[in-house]
Each structure stands twice: as structure tokens, then as C-alpha cells.
C-alpha positions as CSV (number, residue, x, y, z in Angstrom):
1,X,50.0,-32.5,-20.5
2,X,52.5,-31.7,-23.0
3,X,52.8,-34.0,-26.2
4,X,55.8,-33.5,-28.8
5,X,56.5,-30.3,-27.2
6,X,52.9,-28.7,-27.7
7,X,50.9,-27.5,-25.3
8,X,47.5,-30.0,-25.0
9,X,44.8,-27.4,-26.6
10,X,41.7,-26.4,-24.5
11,X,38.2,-27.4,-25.0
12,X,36.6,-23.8,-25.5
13,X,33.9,-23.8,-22.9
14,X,30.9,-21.3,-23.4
15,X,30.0,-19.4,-20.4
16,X,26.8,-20.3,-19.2
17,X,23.9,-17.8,-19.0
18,X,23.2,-18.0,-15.2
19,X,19.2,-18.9,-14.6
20,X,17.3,-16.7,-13.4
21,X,14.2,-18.8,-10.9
22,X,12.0,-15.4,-11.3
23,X,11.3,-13.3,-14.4
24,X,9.8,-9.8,-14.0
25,X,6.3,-9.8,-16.0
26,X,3.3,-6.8,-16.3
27,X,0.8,-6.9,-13.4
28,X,-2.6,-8.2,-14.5
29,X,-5.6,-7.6,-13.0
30,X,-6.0,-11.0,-11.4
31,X,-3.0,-9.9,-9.2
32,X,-5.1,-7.7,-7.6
33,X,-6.7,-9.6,-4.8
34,X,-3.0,-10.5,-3.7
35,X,-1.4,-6.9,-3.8
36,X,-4.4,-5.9,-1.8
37,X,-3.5,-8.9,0.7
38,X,0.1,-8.2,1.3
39,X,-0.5,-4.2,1.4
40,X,-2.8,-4.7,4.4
41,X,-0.5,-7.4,5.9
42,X,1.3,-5.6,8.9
43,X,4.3,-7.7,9.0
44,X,4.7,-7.5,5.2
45,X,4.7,-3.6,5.1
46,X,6.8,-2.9,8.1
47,X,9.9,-3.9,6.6
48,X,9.9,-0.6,4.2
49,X,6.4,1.4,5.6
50,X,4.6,2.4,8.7
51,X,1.6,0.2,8.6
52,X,-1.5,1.5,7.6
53,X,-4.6,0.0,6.3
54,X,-5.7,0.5,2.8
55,X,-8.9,0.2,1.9
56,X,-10.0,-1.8,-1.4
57,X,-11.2,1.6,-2.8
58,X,-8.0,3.3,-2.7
59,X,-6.2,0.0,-3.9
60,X,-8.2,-0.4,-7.1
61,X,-7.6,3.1,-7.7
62,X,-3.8,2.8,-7.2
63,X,-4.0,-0.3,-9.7
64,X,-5.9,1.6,-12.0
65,X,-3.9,4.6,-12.1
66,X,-0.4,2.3,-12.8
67,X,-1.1,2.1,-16.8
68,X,-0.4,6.2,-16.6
69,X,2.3,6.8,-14.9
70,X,5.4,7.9,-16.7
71,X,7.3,8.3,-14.0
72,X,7.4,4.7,-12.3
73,X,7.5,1.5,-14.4
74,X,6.1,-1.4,-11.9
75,X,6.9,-5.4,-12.5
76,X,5.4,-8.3,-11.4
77,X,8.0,-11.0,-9.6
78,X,6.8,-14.1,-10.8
79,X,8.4,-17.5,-10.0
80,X,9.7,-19.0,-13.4
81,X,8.6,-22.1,-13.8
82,X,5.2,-21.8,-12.8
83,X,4.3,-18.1,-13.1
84,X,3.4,-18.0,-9.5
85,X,2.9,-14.4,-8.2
86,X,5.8,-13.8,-5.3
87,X,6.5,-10.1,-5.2
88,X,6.4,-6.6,-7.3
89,X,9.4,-4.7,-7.8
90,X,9.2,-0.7,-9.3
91,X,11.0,1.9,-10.6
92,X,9.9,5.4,-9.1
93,X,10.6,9.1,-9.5
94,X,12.4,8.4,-13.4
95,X,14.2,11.5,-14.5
96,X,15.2,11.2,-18.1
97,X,17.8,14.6,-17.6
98,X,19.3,12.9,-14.8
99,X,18.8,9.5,-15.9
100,X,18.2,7.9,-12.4
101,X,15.2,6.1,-10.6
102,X,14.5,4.8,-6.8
103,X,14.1,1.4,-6.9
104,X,12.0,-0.3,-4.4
105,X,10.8,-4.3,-4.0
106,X,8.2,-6.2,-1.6
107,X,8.5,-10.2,-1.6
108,X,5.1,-10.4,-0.3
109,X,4.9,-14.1,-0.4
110,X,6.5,-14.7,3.7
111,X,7.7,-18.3,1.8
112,X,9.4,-17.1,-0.7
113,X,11.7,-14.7,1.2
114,X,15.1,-15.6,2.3
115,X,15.6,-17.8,-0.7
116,X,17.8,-15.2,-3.3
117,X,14.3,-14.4,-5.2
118,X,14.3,-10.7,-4.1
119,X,18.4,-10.7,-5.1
120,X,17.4,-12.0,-8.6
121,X,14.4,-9.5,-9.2
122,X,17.2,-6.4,-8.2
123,X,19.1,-7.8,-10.4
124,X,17.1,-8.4,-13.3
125,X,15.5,-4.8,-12.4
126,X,18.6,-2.5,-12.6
127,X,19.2,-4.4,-16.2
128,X,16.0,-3.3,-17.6
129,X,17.1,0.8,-16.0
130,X,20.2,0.4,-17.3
131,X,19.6,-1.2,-20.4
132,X,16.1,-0.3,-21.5
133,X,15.6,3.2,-19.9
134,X,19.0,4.0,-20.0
135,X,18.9,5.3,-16.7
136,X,22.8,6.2,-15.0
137,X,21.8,5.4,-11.1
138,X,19.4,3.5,-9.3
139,X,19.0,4.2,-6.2
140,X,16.8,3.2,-3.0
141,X,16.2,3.4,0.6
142,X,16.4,0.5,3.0
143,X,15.5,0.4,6.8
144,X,18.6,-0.4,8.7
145,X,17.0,-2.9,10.5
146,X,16.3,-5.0,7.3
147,X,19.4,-6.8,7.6
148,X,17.8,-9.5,4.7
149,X,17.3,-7.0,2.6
150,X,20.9,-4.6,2.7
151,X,22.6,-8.3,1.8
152,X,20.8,-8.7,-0.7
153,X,21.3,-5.3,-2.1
154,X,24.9,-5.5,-1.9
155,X,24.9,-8.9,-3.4
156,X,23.0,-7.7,-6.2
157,X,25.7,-4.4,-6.3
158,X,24.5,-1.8,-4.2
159,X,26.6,0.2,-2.2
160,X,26.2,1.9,1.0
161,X,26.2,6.2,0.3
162,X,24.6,7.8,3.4
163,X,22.6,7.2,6.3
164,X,19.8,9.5,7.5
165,X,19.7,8.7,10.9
166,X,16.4,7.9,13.0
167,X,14.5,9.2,9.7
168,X,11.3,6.9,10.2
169,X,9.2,6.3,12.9
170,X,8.0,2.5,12.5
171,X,6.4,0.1,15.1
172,X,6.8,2.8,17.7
173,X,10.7,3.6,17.7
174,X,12.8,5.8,15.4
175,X,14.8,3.8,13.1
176,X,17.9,4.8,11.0
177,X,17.4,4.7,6.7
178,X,20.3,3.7,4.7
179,X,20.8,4.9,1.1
180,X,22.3,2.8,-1.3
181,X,22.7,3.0,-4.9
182,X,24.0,1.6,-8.4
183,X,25.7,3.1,-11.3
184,X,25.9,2.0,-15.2
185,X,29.3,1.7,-15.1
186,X,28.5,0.0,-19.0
């Protein structure tokens, strides 16, 4: 609306900060009984694994040995507002020349999938490489069967670079593994 020939000024609106409904947080060792649930839940590790059983020996030892690794960060997905355990999401293989990582992510929790959570955690993970490690790429391997999961990559910015075709051997058929990855464009 125009008023003594001057334009009507507009209200300055601040962006808002989009809300995140999961926050990536340290594993503790209370987690442990759950990781060890969902890494022996068949259904669970088929979308990114062959199934095989671990036993609790090898998982405490895997626990253990996290605190040491310099070449993998790993992150607890924890729901926001209650600090419920949902998911872990990592960073593996780091190189600091070539300043790139594999991502990978489980939502363990079979309710919490399908709801954007494993979107968000992607998210929030490639800010912490980008930001904190300063890595250049992340980058990750997807099952092409896992249609959930290649949205939500490309919604969280992934895109599609090659597929190794009937490169895993899951359930009993070969299946075909896309690689998709993300660059720090800055």
C-alpha cells in the first residue's frame, strides 16, 4: 500500500533457526545394552549389512575400543526433548590430506524411522565434518533397495555418483550399492 507516494516499509522478519527434534550427543555406556539389541536385530542390520550375530564379547570390545579411534568419530541420535536413544550415526575412514569421511547411520528404534529423524541426524552430521573437521566430502554407501534411506539422503543433499552393481550379497540375492556423496561447497 502506497501512502503519499512512499512505498509502506517492511517489518524486517528474522529468519528462523529451523528446529532440529534430534541432537547428536557422545555414546555412554548405558547405551550399550541397546546398541547390542539392534546390532543382533536381523531386520535392523539388513538394510546396510548381511546379518550376522554378534556376540556381547565382541560388542563390548567394539564399545570399548570407540574412545581410540582417530579415524571415525561416532554420535549418539538422541530425540531432543527427552534424550531418548533412537539411532547412532559415524564418521569412518577420516583422511585429513584428503579431507573426506564415509558417513554411515542406523535408526535402530523401528518407531522412530520414517519420521525425518535419520534426515535431521545427516544433516546435523555433515555440519559437524564440514564445520568442525573441516572435511571437503562426505560420502556413503546405500543399498539400492533402501528406497527410505536414498530420500532421505538426497533430501538431506546427497547426490547420486556411481553404482556398483550387485556388489552385496544380502538375504540371499545380489543387490546393487549406490554411492552418494556431499561436498563443502562453503
Amino acid at each position: 500500500m502506497r501512502t503519499h507516494g512512499h512505498a509502506k516499509p517492511r517489518s524486517r522478519v528474522k529468519p528462523r533457526k529451523p528446529v532440529t527434534r534430534v541432537e547428536l550427543a557422545p555414546l555412554l555406556k548405558r547405551d550399550g545394552p541397546t546398541l547390542f539389541r539392534w546390532i543382533n536385530d536381523r531386520d535392523t542390520v539388513l538394510f546396510n549389512a548381511p546379518y550376522r550375530p554378534v556376540h556381547a564379547t565382541q560388542h563390548d570390545a567394539w564399545l570399548a575400543s570407540l574412545a581410540d579411534r582417530r579415524d571415525a568419530v561416532i554420535f549418539a541420535i538422541r530425540l531432543a526433548r527427552s534424550g531418548r536413544l533412537i539411532g547412532t550415526c559415524q564418521l569412518l575412514s577420516i583422511d585429513r590430506v584428503h579431507r573426506s569421511a564415509e558417513l554411515q547411520i542406523r535408526i535402530g528404534e523401528e518407531k522412530s524411522r520414517g519420521l525425518g529423524y535419520g534426515t535431521e541426524a545427516v544433516r546435523l552430521l555433515v555440519d559437524f565434518a564440514f564445520r568442525d573437521l573441516n572435511l571437503h566430502r562426505v560420502w556413503l554407501q546405500v543399498f539400492a533397495t533402501n528406497e527410505r534411506a536414498l530420500r532421505a539422503y538426497e533430501r538431506a543433499g546427497f547426490a547420486r555418483e556411481a553404482v556398483r552393481r550387485e556388489d552385496a550379497y544380502i538375504d540371499g540375492e545380489f543387490v546393487d550399492v549406490i554411492v552418494m556423496g556431499r561436498l563443502n561447497r562453503g
